[in-house]
C-alpha positions as CSV (number, residue, x, y, z in Angstrom):
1,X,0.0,0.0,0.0
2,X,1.6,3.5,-0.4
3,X,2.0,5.8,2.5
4,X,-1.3,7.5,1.2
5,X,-4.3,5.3,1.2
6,X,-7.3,6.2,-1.2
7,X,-9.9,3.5,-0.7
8,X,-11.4,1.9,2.4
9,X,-13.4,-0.7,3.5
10,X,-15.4,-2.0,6.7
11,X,-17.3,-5.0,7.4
12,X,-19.9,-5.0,10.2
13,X,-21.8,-7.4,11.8
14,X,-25.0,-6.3,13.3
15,X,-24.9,-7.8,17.0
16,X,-26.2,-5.1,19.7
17,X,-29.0,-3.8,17.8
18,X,-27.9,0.0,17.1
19,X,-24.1,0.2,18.5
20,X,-22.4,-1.9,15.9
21,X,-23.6,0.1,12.7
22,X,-23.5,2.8,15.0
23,X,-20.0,2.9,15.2
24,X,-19.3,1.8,11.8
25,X,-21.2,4.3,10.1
26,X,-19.9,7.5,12.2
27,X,-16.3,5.5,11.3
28,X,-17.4,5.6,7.8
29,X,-18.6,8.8,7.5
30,X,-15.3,10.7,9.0
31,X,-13.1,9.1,7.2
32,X,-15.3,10.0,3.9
33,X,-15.3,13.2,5.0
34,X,-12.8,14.4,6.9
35,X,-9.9,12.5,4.9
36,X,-11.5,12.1,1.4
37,X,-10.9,8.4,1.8
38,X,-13.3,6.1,-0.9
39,X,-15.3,4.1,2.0
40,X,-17.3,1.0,1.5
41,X,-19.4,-0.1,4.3
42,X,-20.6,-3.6,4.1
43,X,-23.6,-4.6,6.4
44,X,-25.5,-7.3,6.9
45,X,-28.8,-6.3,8.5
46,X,-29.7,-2.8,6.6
47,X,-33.3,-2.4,8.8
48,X,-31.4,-1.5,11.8
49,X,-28.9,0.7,10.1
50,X,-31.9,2.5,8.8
51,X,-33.0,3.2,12.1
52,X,-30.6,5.4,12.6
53,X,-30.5,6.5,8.9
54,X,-33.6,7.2,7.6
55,X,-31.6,7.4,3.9
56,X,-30.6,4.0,3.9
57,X,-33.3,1.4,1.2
58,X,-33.5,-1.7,2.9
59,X,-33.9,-3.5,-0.4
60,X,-30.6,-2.1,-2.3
61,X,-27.7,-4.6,-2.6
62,X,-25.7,-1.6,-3.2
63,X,-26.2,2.3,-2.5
64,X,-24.7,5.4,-2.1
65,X,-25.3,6.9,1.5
66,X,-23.8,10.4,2.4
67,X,-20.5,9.6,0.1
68,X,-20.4,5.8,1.4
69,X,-21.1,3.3,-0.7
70,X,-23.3,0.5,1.0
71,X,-23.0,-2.9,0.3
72,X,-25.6,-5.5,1.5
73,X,-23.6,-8.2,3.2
74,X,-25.5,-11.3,2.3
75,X,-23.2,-13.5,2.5
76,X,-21.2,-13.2,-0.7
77,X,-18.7,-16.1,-1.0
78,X,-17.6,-15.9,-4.0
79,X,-14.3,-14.7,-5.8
80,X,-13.0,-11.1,-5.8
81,X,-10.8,-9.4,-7.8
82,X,-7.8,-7.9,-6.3
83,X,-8.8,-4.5,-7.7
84,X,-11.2,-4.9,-5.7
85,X,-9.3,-5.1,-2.6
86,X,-9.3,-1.5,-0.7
87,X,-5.9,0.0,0.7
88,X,-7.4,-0.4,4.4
89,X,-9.4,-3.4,5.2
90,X,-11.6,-3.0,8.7
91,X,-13.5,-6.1,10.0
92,X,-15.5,-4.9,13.0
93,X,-14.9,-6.5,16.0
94,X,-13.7,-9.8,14.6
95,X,-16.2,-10.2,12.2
96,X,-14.7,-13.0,9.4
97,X,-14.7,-11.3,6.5
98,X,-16.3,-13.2,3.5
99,X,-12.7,-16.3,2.5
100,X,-13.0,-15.2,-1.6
101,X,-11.9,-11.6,-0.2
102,X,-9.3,-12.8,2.3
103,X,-7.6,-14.1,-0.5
104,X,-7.9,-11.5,-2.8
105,X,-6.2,-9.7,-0.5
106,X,-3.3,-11.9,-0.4
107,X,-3.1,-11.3,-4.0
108,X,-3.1,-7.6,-4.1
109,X,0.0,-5.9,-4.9
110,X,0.8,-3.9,-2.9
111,X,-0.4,-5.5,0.7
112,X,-3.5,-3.5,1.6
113,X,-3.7,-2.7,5.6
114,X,-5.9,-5.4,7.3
115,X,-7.2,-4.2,10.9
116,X,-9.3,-5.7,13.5
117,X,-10.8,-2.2,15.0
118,X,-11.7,-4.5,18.9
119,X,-14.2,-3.3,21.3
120,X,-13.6,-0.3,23.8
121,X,-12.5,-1.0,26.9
122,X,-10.5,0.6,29.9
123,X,-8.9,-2.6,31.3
124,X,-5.2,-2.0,31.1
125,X,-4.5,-5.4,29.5
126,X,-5.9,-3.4,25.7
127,X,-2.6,-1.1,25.9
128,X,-0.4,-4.3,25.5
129,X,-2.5,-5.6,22.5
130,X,-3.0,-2.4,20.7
131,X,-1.8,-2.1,17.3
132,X,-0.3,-6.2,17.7
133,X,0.2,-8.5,14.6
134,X,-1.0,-11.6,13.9
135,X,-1.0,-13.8,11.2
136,X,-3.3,-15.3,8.8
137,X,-2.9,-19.0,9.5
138,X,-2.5,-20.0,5.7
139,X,-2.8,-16.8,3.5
140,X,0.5,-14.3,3.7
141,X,-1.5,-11.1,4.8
142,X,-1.0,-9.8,8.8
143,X,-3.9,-8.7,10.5
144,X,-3.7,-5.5,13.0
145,X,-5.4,-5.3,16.5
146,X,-6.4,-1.8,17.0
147,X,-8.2,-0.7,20.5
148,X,-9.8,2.2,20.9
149,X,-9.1,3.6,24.7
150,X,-8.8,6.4,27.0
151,X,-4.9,6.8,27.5
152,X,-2.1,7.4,25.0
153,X,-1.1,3.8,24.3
154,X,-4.5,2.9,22.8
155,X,-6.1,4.1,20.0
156,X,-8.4,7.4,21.4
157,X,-12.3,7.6,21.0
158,X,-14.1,8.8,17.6
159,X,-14.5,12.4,18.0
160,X,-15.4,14.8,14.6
161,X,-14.1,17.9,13.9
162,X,-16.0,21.2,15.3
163,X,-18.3,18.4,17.5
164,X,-17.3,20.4,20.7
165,X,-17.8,23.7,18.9
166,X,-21.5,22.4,17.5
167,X,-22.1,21.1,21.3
168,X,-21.3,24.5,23.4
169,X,-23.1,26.1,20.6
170,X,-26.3,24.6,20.9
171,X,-25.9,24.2,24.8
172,X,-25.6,27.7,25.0
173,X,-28.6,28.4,22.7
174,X,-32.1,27.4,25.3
175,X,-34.2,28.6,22.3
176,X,-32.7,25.6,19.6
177,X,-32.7,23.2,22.3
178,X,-36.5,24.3,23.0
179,X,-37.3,24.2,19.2
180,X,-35.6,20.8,19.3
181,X,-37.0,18.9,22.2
182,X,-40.2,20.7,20.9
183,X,-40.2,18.0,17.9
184,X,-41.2,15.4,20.4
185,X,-43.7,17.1,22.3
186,X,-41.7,18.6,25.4
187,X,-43.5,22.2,26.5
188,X,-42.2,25.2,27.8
189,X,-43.2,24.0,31.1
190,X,-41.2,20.3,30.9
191,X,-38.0,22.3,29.2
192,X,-37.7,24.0,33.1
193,X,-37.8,20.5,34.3
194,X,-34.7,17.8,35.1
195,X,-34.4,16.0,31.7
196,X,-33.3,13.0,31.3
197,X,-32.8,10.6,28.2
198,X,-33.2,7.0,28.8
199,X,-32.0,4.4,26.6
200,X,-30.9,0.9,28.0
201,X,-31.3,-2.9,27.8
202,X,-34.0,-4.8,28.8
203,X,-33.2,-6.0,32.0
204,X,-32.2,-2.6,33.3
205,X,-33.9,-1.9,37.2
206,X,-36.3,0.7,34.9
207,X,-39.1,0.1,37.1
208,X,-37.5,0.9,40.4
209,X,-36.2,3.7,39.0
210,X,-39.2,5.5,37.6
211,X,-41.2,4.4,41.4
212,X,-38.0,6.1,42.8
213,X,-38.6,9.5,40.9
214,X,-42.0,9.8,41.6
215,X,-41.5,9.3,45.3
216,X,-38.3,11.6,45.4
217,X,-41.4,14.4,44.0
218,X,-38.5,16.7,41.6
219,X,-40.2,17.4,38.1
220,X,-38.4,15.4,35.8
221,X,-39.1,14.3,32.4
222,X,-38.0,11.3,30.7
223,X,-37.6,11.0,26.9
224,X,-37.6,7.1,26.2
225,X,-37.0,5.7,22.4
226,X,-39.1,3.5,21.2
227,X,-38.9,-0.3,22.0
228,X,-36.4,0.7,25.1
229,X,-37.8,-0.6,28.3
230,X,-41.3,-1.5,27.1
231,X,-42.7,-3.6,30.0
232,X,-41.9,-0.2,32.4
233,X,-42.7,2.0,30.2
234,X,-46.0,0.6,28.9
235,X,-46.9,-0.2,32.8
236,X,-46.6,3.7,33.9
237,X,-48.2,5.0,30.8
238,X,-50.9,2.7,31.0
239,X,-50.7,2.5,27.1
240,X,-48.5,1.1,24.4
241,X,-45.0,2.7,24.5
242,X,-45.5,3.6,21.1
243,X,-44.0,6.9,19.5
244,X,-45.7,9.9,21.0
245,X,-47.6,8.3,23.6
246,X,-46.5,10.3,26.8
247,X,-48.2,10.0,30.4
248,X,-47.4,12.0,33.8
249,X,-47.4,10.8,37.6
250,X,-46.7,12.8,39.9
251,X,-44.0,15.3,39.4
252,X,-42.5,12.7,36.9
253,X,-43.7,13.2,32.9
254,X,-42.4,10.4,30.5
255,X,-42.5,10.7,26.7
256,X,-42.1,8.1,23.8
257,X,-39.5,9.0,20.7
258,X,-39.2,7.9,17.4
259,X,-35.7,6.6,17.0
260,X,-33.5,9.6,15.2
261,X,-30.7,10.1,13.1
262,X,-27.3,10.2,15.1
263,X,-26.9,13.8,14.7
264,X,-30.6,14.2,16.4
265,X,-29.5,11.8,18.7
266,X,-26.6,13.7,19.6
267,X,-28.6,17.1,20.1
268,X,-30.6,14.6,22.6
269,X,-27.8,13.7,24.8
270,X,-27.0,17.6,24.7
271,X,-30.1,18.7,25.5
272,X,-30.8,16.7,28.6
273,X,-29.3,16.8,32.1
274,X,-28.8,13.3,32.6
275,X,-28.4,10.4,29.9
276,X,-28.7,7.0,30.5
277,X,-26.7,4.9,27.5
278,X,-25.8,1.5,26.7
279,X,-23.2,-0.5,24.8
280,X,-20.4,1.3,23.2
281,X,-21.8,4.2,20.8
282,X,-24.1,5.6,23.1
283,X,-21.6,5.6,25.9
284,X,-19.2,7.3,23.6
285,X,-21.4,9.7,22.7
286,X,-22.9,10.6,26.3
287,X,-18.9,11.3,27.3
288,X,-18.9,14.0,24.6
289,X,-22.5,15.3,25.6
290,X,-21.3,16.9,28.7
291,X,-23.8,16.1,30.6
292,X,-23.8,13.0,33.8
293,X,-24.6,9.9,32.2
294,X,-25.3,6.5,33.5
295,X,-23.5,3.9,31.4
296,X,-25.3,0.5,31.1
297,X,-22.2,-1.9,29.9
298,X,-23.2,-4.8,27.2
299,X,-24.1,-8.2,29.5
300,X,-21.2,-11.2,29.3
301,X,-21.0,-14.4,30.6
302,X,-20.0,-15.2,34.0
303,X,-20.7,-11.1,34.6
304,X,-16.7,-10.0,32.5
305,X,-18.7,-7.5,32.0
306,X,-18.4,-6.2,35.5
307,X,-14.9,-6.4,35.6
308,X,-14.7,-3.8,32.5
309,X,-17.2,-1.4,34.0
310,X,-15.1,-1.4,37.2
311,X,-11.9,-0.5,35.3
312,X,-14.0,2.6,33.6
313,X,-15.4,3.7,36.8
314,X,-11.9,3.5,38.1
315,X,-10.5,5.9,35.6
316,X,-13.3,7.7,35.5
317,X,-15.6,8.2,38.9
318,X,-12.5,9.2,41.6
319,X,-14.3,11.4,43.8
320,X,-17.3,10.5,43.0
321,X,-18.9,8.2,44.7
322,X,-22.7,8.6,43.8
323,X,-21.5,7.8,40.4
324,X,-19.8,4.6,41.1
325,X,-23.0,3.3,43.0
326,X,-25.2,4.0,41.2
327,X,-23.6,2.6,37.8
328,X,-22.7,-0.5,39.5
329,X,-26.4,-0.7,41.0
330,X,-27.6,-0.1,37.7
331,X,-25.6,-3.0,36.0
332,X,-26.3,-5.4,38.7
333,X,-22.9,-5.3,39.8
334,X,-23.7,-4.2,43.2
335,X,-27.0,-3.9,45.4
336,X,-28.9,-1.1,45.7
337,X,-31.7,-1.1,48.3
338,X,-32.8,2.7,48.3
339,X,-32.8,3.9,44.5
340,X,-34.5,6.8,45.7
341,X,-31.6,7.7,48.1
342,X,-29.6,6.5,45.6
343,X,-30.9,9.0,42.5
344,X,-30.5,11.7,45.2
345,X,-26.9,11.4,45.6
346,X,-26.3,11.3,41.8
347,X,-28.8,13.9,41.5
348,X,-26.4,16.5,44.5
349,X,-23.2,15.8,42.7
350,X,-24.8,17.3,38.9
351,X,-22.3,20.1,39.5
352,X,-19.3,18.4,40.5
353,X,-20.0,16.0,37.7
354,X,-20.4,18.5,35.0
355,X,-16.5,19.9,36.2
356,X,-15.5,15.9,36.1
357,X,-16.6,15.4,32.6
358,X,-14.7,19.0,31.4
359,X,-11.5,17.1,32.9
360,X,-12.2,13.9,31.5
361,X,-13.1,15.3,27.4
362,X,-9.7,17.0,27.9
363,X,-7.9,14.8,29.2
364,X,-8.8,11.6,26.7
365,X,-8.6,14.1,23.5
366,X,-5.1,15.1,24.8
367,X,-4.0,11.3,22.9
368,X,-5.8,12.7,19.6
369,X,-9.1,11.6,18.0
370,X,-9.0,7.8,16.6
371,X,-10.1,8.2,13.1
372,X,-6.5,10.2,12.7
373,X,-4.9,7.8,14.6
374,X,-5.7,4.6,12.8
375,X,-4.9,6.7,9.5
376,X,-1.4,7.2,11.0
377,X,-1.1,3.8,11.6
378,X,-1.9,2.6,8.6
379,X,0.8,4.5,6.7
380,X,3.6,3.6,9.2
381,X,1.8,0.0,8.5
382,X,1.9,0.1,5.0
């Protein structure tokens, strides 16, 4: 490959319903973008990616999307050309990528740059395994491991040029965030209340929590997506959790969204006081918000994925304690018997959390964004 790569290509598995093509296609678009790379994105499950897409036709094999071209991944096991074969070769968290283009990569001249972009994490263990070789056990092409992270020796977070400027902008503007949240029915009234944007898995203590807000009496209102905690939702509305229902108890008003395209899902995160997220994108994402967020970490077997929310909370939540217990409440790692007491503490600490998260944005983007960083690599790679 020469030390200036034109084309690029990821392949993405859709696993965790919205954080896979989540990440891919905000990796996808930057890189289009930003670096006037040639990106395919190949997906195989094109209904979810429209979710958060609205431009995206289910029913093409092959589209153009915002400057990406889209490829239905659909199993295609047949034979590809080497000309075929893109400078930079992404498989998304270990995804096999289809044998026929495997080994037209063997046969490209020169090399193209294979990488295994892995899942975030903040266990230490990732700085030892970022940017490692290995092997392909029969063809001769070397595949990269490349971890995004929070410290210099890993790979940094994807973060867009002018997002912070487009954030402080619309944070300081209460009239666009009005005319925003006013797109899903919040009034005047609600926009003085707590906000909070609430988007989790299904087994997330949702019930407790709401029962916990009513009884603690501050006005809050709670802006739900669609399909996200049904059962609870449906059982305090008294009515499917369908788009634009909406229902109030107490001081406590909860509202059903229509899932949005990332850049309105972005303005969400901005535009409330608290987010609760899930998974990897949405995590990301609250971290550039701003705002105090409550991360809900993607369930593992024998609970390893306890051990990687620990080693987040321990970079992240020194000095704050209300934090720490109620994310580890929240993911069942520890036990919470008073979530009221509980939302409370998390509730007190709003400003001390806000300074935290000023710290933190600075101190991860000090390592540079990722986009850049896997660029660089892939010319000292080549």
């Amino acid at each position: 490959m020469s030390n200036t790569p034109r084309t690029l290509v990821i392949f993405c598995k859709v696993v965790d319903n919205y954080g896979d093509i989540g990440i891919c296609w905000r990796l996808a678009r930057q890189l289009h973008h930003e670096h006037a790379l040639a990106v395919t994105l190949w997906v195989d499950d094109l209904a979810s990616f429209r979710r958060i897409c609205p431009e995206v036709d289910t029913g093409a094999a092959l589209q153009q999307v915002q400057g990406v071209a889209v490829r239905h991944w659909q199993g295609q096991d047949g034979q590809f050309d080497p000309g075929e074969v893109a400078d930079i070769v992404i498989e998304f968290f270990g995804v096999d990528i289809p044998p026929g283009y495997a080994e037209a990569m063997a046969r490209r001249e020169p090399r193209p740059v294979w990488i295994n972009y892995e899942g975030l994490s903040a266990e230490e263990w990732v700085e030892g395994c970022h940017r490692l070789p290995s092997m392909h056990p029969r063809l001769p092409i070397t595949k990269y491991f490349f971890f995004p992270g929070f410290t210099g020796k890993t790979g940094g977070l994807l973060h867009e040029a002018g997002l912070d400027e487009a954030r402080q902008a619309f944070q300081s503007d209460r009239a666009a965030m009005a005319a925003f949240l006013a797109r899903f029915g919040v009034t005047d009234e609600e926009m003085d209340t707590l906000k909070v944007s609430l988007f989790c898995y299904p087994h997330a203590p949702v019930a407790a929590l709401l029962e916990a807000w009513e009884a603690e009496g501050t006005a809050l209102t709670c802006l739900v997506p669609e399909g996200v905690a049904r059962d609870a939702v449906e059982a305090f509305l008294g009515q499917p959790a369908q788009a634009g229902a909406y229902g109030k108890r107490g001081a406590v008003t909860l509202r059903v969204l229509p899932f949005v395209p990332q850049p309105d899902y972005d303005r969400l995160l901005w535009a409330c006081d608290i987010n609760f997220v899930r998974g990897e994108d949405s995590w990301v994402r609250a971290q550039w918000a701003g705002r105090a967020f409550v991360w809900q970490i993607y369930p593992q077997d024998e609970n390893l994925h306890h051990k990687k929310l620990r080693a987040f909370l321990q970079r992240y939540a020194g000095g704050l304690p209300s934090v720490e217990r109620f994310m580890l409440g929240w993911n069942d790692a520890a036990v919470i018997g008073d979530w009221q007491a509980a939302w409370l503490a998390l509730k007190e600490d709003l400003p001390a959390i806000a300074r935290r998260n000023a710290a933190w944005q600075h101190a991860v983007l000090e390592n540079g964004d990722l986009v850049t960083q896997l660029l660089s690599f892939a010319r000292s790679a080549g």
